[in-house]
N, C-alpha and C positions, 0 to 999 in steps of 0.2 A: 504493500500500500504506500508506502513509502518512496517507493521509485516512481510512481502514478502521477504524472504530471497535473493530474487534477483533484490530488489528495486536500491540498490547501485550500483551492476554491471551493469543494463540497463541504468544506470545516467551515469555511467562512460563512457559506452561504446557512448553512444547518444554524449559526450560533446565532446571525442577525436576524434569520426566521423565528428561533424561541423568542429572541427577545423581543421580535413584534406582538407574538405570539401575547408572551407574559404583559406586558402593559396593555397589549389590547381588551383581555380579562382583566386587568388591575381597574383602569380604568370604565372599564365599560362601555370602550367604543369598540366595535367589530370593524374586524380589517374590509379593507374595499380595494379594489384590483382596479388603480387608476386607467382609462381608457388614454388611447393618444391616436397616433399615426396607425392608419386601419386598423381600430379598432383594440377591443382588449390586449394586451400583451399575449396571454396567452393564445390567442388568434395570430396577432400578429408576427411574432418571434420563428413559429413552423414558416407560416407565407412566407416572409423575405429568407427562409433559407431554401423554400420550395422552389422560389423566383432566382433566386443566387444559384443553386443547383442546373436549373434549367438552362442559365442563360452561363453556365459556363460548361456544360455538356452537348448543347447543341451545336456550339461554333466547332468545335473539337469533332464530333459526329460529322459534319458538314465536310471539315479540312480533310479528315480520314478514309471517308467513305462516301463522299460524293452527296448529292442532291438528293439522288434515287435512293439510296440506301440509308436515308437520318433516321429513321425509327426503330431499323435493327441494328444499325451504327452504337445510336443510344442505349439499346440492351447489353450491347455487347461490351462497351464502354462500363455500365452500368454493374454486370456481372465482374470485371476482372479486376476494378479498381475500388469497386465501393461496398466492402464485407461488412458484415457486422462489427469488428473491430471498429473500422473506422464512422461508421454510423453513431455507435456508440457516445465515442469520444465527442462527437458535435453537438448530439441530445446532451449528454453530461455538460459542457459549455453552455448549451443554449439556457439548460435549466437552471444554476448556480447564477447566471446573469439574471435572470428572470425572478429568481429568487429576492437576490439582493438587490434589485431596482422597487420591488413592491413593496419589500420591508423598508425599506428608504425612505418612499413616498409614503405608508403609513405614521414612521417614526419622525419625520418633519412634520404629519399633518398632526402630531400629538405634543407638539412646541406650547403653541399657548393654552396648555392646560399643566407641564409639567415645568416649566418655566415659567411661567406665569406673564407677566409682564415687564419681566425683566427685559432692557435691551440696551444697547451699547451705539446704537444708531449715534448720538452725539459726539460721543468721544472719537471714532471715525471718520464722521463730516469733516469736527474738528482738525484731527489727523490730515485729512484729504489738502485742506486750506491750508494746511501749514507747509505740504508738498509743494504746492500749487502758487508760493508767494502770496498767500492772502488772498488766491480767487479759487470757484468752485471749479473743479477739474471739466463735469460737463458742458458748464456756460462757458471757459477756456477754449473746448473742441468746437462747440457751437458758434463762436465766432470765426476759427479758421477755417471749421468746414463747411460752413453754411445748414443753414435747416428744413431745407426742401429734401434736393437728390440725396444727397449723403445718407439723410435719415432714414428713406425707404430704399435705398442699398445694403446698409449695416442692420435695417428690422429684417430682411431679408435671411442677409444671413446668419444673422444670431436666431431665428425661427427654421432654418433648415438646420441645426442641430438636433430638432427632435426625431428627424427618422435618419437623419445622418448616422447614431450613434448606433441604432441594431443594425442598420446597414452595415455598419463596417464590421460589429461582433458577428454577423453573419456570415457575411464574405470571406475576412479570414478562416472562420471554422471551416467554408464548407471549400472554398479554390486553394487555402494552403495545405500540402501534403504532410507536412510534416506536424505531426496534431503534438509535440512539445509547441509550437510556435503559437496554435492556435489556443492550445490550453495558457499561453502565455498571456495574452492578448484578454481572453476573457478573464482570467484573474486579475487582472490590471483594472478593467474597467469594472469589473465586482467589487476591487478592494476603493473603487471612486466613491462606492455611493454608502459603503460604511465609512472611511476616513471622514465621508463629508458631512454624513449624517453624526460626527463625533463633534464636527467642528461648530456644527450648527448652536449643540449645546453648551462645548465652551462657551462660543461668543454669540449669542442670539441676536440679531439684528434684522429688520426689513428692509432695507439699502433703499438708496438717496432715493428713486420715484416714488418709493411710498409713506417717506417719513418728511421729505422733502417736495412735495410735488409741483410749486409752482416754479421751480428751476426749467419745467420739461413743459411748458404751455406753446413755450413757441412751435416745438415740433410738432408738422404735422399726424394726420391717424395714419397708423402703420399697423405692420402686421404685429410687432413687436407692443406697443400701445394696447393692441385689442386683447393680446394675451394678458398684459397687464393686466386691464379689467376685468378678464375673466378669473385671472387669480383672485383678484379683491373679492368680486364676487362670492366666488368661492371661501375666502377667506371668512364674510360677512356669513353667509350660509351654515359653514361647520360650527362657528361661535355660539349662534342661535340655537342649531341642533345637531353634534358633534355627530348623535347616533343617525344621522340625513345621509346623501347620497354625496355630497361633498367632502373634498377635502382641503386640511388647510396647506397651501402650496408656496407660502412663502418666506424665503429666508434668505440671508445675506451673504454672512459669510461661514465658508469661502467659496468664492465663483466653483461650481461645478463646470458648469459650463467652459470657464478656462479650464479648470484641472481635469476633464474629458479629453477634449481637445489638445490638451499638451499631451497626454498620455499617448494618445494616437500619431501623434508628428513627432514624440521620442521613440513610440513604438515602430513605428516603419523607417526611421532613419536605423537604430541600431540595429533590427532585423534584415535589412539590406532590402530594403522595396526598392522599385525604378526610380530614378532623381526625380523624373517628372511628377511621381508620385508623392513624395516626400516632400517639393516645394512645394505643392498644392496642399498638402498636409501643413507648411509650417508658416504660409500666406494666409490659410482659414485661422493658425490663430491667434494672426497680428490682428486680422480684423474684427475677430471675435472679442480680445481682451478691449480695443477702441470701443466697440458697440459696446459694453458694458458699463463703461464711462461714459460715454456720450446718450447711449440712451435711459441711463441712471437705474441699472440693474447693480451696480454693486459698486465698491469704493474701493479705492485703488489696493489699500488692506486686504480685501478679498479677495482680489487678484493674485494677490502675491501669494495670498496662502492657497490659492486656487494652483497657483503652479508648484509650489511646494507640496501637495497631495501627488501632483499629479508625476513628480517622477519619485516618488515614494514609490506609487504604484507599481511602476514599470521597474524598478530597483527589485521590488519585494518579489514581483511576479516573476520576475526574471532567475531569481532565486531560487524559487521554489516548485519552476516546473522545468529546472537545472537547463536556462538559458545565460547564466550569466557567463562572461568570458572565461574566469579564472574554469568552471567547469566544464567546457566548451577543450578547454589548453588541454585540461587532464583526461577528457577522450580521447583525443588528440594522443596524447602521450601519459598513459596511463600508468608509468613507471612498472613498481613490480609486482611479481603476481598477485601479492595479496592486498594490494592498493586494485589492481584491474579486478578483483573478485568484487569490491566494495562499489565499484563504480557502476551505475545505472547503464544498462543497453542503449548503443546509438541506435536512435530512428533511421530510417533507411531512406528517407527524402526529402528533402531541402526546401526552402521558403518558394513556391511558385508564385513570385513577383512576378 
């Protein structure tokens, strides 16, 4: 179990399930399976790997066996590369992530009842102004970038991280051969949404658009704005009637959203994706951390711990489904025998970047 590149994420995922688990009976709100990007998670999670699979077996069937032949191309493709072993290892990924984004989403929405009204909002504004020379870091970007285009480019893209992120837990598991790499990837992004949901309690805050909001009047309604309001809503909903269909969805620090993001553009740089791949991973999260500050999703604070989670992640996960280099050397060169006895079996196939 121990050599089991997905020993850690099943641990992780099993301990932040009881503890939703327990508060949810402690308190007396029942867990709820936030909906998102098509629908439930667990609807959704199978689809984008069932659309991942397709769309990386059919061009393959196509290049191999021609036009005429893609449907017994795909059996045959189907049979000799995709055993139960490696079926497995993708459902164990897909589950452990799924686990731990719901306990997440419960264990934030259980904030203002187990933190009460504690928040830190001020002392980080503060904070932000004293960065900033005495001015507020969003009205700063808002001048130099303007509040039209800008704003509905960065609500853009800070709103396509919502299916961005199974997207990618998906694609890895299901196009990368080598399932340490994918087991790598989904630990990474499991251990996002416990560190974050740790940090949340540390420091409880609503960041600058909701504690602050007439900083953000000038911008116009974006996609980014509309979610806003729907959190509020939401947020105003669960207060009233916790045991309701609502959840409460909002908190500060630290940027998930940056510490996702980084996780993914540390994760494809060290695993060796294509360059092209990798700058498009590390351009989403220049632009990602700006739209957090300029459309007042979080303080520059949050940021920072937002990227500080996020190569934890990739550090720990790298570790513990024996991606990191120093154990990488000693496959490599396994010294003697009773060091090569202790050492974990290499996998037999490499990142398909």
């Amino acid at each position: 179990m121990l050599r089991w590149p997905y020993t850690f994420a099943v641990l992780v995922s099993v301990t932040i399930g009881a503890t939703a688990v327990y508060y949810s009976q402690t308190l007396g709100v029942g867990l709820k399976d936030p909906e998102g990007f098509l629908g439930p998670a667990y609807i959704r999670l199978p689809m984008i790997a069932l659309v991942i699979f397709a769309a990386g077996i059919v061009p393959q069937s196509i290049h191999r066996y021609g036009l005429r032949r893609v449907i017994p191309g795909m059996r045959t493709i189907t049979r000799d590369e995709w055993n139960w072993h490696r079926l497995g290892h993708v459902a164990t990924g897909m589950i452990a992530f799924y686990i731990c984004y719901v306990s997440y989403r419960n264990l934030k929405s259980y904030l203002p009842i187990l933190r009460e009204d504690t928040l830190y909002d001020k002392q980080l504004l503060e904070l932000d102004h004293f960065l900033f020379f005495g001015n507020n870091p969003a009205e700063v970007l808002h001048g130099m970038l303007g509040t039209s285009v800008m704003a509905q480019v960065l609500a853009v893209l800070y709103v396509l991280y919502l299916p961005v992120v199974p997207i990618t837990v998906g694609a890895v598991l299901v196009l990368v051969r080598d399932y340490t790499v994918g087991a790598w990837y989904a630990t990474a992004i499991s251990l996002n949404w416990v560190l974050g949901t740790i940090s949340y309690y540390i420091l409880p805050t609503l960041g600058p658009a909701f504690y602050q909001p007439q900083s953000y009047y000038d911008l116009p309604e974006n996609g980014a704005s509309a979610l806003q309001m729907s959190l509020l809503r939401g947020a105003f909903n669960f207060k009233e009637d916790p045991q309701g269909g609502s959840i409460f969805g909002i908190a500060g620090f630290a940027s998930l959203h940056v510490s996702v993001v980084f996780t993914a553009a540390l994760f494809l740089h060290y695993a060796g994706a294509a360059k092209w791949i990798r700058t498009v991973g590390w351009a989403y999260l220049g632009f990602t951390i700006m739209a957090t500050l300029y459309l007042g999703w979080h303080y520059v604070a949050d940021d920072v711990g937002g990227l500080l989670i996020g190569w934890a992640a990739v550090a720990i996960g790298a570790v513990v489904t024996g991606n990191a280099r120093w154990q990488k050397r000693r496959r490599i060169d396994p010294g003697t025998p009773e060091e090569m006895a202790e050492s974990p079996p290499t996998t037999p196939h490499s990142p398909a970047f």
